[in-house]
C-alpha positions as CSV (number, residue, x, y, z in Angstrom):
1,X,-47.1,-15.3,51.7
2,X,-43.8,-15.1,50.0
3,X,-41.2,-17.7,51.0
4,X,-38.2,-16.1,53.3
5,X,-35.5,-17.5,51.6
6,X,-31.1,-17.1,52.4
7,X,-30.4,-19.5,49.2
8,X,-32.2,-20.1,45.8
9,X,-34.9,-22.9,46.3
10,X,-35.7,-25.0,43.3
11,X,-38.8,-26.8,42.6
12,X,-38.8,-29.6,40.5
13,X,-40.8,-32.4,38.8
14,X,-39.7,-35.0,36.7
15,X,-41.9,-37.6,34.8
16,X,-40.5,-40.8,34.2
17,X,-40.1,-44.3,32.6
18,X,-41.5,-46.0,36.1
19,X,-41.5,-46.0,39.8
20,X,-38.2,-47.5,40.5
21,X,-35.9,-45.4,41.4
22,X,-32.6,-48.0,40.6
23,X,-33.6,-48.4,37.0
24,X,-35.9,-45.8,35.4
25,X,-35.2,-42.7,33.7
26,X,-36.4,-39.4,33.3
27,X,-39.0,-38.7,30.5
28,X,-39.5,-35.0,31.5
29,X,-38.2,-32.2,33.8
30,X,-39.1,-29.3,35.3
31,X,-37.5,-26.8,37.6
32,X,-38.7,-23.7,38.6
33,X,-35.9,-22.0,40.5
34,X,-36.9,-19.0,43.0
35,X,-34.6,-16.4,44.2
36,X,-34.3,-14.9,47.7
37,X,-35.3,-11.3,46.2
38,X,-38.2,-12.8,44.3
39,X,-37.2,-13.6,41.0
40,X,-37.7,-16.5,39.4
41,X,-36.6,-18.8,36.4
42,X,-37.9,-21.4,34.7
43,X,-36.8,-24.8,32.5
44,X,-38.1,-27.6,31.2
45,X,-36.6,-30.2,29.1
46,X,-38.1,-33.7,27.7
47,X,-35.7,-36.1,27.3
48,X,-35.3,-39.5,25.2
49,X,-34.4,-42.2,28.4
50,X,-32.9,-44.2,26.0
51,X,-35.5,-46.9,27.0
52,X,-38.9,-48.1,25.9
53,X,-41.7,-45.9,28.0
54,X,-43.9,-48.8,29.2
55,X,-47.6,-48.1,27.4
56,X,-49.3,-47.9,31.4
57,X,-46.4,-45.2,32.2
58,X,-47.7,-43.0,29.0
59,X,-51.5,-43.5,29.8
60,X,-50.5,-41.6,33.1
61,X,-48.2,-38.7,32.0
62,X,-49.1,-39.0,28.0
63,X,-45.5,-38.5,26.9
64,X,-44.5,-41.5,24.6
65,X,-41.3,-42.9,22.6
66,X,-41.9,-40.9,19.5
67,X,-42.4,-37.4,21.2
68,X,-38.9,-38.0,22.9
69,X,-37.0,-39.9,20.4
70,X,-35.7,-36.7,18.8
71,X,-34.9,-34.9,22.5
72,X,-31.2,-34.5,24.5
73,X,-30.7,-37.4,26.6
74,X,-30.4,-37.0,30.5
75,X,-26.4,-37.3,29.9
76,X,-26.5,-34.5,28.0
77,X,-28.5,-32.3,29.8
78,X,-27.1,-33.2,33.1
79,X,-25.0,-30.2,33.5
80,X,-27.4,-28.1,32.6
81,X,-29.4,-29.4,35.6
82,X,-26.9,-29.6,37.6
83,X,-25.4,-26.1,37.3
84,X,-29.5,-25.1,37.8
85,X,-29.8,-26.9,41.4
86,X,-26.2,-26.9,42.7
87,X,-26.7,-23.7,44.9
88,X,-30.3,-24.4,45.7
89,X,-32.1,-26.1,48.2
90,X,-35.2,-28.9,46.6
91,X,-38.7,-28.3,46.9
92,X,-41.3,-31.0,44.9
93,X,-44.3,-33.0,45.9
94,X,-43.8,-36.4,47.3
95,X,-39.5,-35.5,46.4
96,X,-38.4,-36.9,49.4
97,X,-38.9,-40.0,48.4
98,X,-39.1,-40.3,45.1
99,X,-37.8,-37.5,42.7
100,X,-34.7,-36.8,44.4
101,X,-33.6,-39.8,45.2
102,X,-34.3,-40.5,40.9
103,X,-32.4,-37.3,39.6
104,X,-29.6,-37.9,42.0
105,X,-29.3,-41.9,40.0
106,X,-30.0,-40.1,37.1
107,X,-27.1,-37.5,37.8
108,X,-24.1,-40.3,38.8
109,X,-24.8,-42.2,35.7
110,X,-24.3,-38.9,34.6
111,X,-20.9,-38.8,36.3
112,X,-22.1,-35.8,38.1
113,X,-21.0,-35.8,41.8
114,X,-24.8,-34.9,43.1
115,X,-24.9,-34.6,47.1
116,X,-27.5,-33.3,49.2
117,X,-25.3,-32.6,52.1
118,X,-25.6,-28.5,52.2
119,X,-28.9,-28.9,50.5
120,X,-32.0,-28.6,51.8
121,X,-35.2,-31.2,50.8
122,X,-38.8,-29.9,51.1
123,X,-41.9,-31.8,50.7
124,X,-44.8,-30.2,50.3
125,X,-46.7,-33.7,50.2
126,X,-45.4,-34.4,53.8
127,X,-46.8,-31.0,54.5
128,X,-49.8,-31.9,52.9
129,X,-50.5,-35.1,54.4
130,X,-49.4,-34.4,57.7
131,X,-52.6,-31.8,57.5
132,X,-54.9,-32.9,55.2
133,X,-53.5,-35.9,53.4
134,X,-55.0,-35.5,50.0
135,X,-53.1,-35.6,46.8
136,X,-51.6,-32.8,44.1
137,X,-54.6,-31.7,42.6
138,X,-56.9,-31.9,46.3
139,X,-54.2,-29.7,47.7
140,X,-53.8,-27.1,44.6
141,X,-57.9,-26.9,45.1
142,X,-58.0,-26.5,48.8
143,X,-55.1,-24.1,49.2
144,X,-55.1,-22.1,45.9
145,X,-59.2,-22.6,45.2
146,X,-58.3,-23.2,41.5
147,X,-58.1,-26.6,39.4
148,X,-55.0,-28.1,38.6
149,X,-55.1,-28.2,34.5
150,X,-53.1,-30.5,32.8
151,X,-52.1,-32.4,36.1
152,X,-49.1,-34.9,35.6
153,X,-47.4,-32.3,33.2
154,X,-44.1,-31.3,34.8
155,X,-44.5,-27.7,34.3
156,X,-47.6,-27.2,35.6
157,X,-47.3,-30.0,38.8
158,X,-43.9,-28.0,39.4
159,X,-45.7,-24.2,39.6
160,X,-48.5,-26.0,41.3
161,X,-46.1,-27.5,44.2
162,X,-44.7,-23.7,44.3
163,X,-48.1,-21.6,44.7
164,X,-49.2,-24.6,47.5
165,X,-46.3,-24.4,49.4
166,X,-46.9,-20.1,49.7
167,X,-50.7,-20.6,50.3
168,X,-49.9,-23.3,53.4
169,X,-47.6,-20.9,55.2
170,X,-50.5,-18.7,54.6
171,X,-52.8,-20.9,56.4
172,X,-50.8,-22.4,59.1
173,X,-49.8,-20.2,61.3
174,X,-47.7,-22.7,63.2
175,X,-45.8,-23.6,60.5
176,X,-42.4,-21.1,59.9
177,X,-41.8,-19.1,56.7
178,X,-37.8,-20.4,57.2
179,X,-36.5,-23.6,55.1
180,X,-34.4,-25.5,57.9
181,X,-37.8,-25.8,59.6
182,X,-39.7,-26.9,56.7
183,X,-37.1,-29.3,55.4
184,X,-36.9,-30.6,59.2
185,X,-41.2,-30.9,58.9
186,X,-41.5,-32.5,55.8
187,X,-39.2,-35.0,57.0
188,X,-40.3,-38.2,57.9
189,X,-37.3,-39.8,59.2
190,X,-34.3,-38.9,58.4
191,X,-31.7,-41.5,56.0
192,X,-28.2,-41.1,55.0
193,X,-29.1,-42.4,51.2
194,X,-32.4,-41.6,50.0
195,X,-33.9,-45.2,49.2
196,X,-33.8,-45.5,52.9
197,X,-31.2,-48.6,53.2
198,X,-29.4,-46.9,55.7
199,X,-30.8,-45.0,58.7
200,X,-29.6,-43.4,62.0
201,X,-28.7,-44.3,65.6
202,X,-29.8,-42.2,68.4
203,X,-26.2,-41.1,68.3
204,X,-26.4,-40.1,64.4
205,X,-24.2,-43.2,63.8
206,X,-25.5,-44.8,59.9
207,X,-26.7,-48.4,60.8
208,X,-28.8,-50.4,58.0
209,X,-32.0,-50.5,58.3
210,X,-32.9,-53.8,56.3
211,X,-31.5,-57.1,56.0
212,X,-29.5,-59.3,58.4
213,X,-27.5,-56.6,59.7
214,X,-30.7,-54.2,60.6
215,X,-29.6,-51.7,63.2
216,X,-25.9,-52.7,63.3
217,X,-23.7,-49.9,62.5
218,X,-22.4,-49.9,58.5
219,X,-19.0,-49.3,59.7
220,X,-18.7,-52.5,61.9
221,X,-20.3,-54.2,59.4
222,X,-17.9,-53.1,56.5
223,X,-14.6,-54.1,58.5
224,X,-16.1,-56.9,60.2
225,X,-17.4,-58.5,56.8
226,X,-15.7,-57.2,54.1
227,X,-17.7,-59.4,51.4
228,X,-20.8,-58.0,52.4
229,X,-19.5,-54.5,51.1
230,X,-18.1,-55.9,47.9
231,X,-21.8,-57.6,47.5
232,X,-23.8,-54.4,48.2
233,X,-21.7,-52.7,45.4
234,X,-22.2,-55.5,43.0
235,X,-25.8,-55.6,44.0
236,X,-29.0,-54.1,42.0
237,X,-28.7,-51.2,44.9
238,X,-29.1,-47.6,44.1
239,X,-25.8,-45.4,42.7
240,X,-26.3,-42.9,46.0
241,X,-26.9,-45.4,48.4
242,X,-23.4,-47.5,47.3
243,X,-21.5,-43.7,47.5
244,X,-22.9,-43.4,51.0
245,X,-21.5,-46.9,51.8
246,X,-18.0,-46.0,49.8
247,X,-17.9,-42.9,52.2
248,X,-18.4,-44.1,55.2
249,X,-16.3,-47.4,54.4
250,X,-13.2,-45.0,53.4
251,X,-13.8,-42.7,56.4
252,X,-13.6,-45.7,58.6
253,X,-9.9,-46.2,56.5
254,X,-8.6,-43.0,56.8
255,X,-9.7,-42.7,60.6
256,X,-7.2,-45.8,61.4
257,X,-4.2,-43.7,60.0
């Protein structure tokens, strides 16, 4: 089944330095970007993170300091990217809560002004799990019946991801060939950052959803203790999640004048 599509979708992967979204970089990306009349495009870069690749991170992806010492780093392609997904909506396996939240650190170091706010996100892991909760290469077998070769490569994770997501709207029947829904279904609960610092009220009203001020809205918080923004800012915190907090504290602002 071919995906009903009003905007370009992009799938991406990325490989990486590590799992921590605040301080690892990029090793390797991939997009695949598929049109609403069918066609498609397809990049991949490697890039040099500017930082050792810990020796367990290669064992996994096989992409090490020397084969990336020589390539553009993320600053320097982040353009590039950017002016690839700016019009798209996000598909990618386990993106929710990993790649995207990365590439959008990865794109404000950059000094790119990367929001998801007329953007879709699309999991097909959440998909996935939600039915049969297996991982990449399980899913690429039971939904495609082929084996996924050279799993962990960017490129072929990224085309994997693609031909999955078109083989489960093939499957399940209750599941709609239109990307609000699937965004909405691969969901698991919705955050206004990605790193999932600060969550939602029943009212849609961002509260914080860790530390001492756990389900007290930001904005009371921000005028009430002033120090506890300037701390967040200075803390080891992810770049989105302190723009989320510098939007909501300057709304508050211009919402007294």
């Amino acid at each position: 089944m071919e995906l009903q599509l009003t905007k370009p979708i992009c799938f991406f992967d990325l490989e990486t330095t590590g799992i921590n979204i605040a301080v690892d970089r990029i090793v390797e990306i991939s997009i695949l970007k598929v049109f609403p009349n069918g066609n498609k495009e397809s990049h991949t870069w490697r890039v040099n993170p500017t930082v050792p690749i810990p020796a367990a991170t290669t064992a996994v992806h096989g992409i090490t300091d020397e084969m990336v010492a020589n390539e553009p780093t993320f600053n320097e392609l982040a353009k590039k990217v950017y002016d690839l997904i700016k019009d798209s909506d996000l598909g990618g396996f386990n993106s929710n809560r990993f790649d995207i939240p990365l590439l959008a650190e990865e794109l404000l170091r950059a000094e790119v002004d990367f929001d998801m706010k007329k953007n879709l996100a699309i999991d097909v892991q959440t998909i996935f799990h939600k039915k049969e909760k297996r991982t990449l290469e399980a899913a690429y077998k039971f939904y495609c019946d082929k084996d996924l070769v050279d799993a962990h490569s960017a490129a072929a994770d990224t085309n994997a991801t693609y031909e999955v997501l078109k083989a489960q709207l093939d499957k399940y029947k209750d599941l709609e060939n239109d990307m609000p829904m699937l965004a909405e279904y691969s969901t698991h609960k919705k955050f206004a950052d990605f790193a999932g610092y600060i969550g939602y009220n029943k009212q849609g009203k961002e509260m914080f959803a860790f530390g001492k001020h756990k389900g007290t809205l930001v904005e009371d918080v921000l005028e009430n203790e002033p120090g506890y923004f300037g701390w967040l800012l200075n803390a080891d915190f992810p770049l989105y999640t302190k723009k989320v907090l510098t939007r909501i504290k300057l709304s508050k602002l211009n919402n007294k004048f």
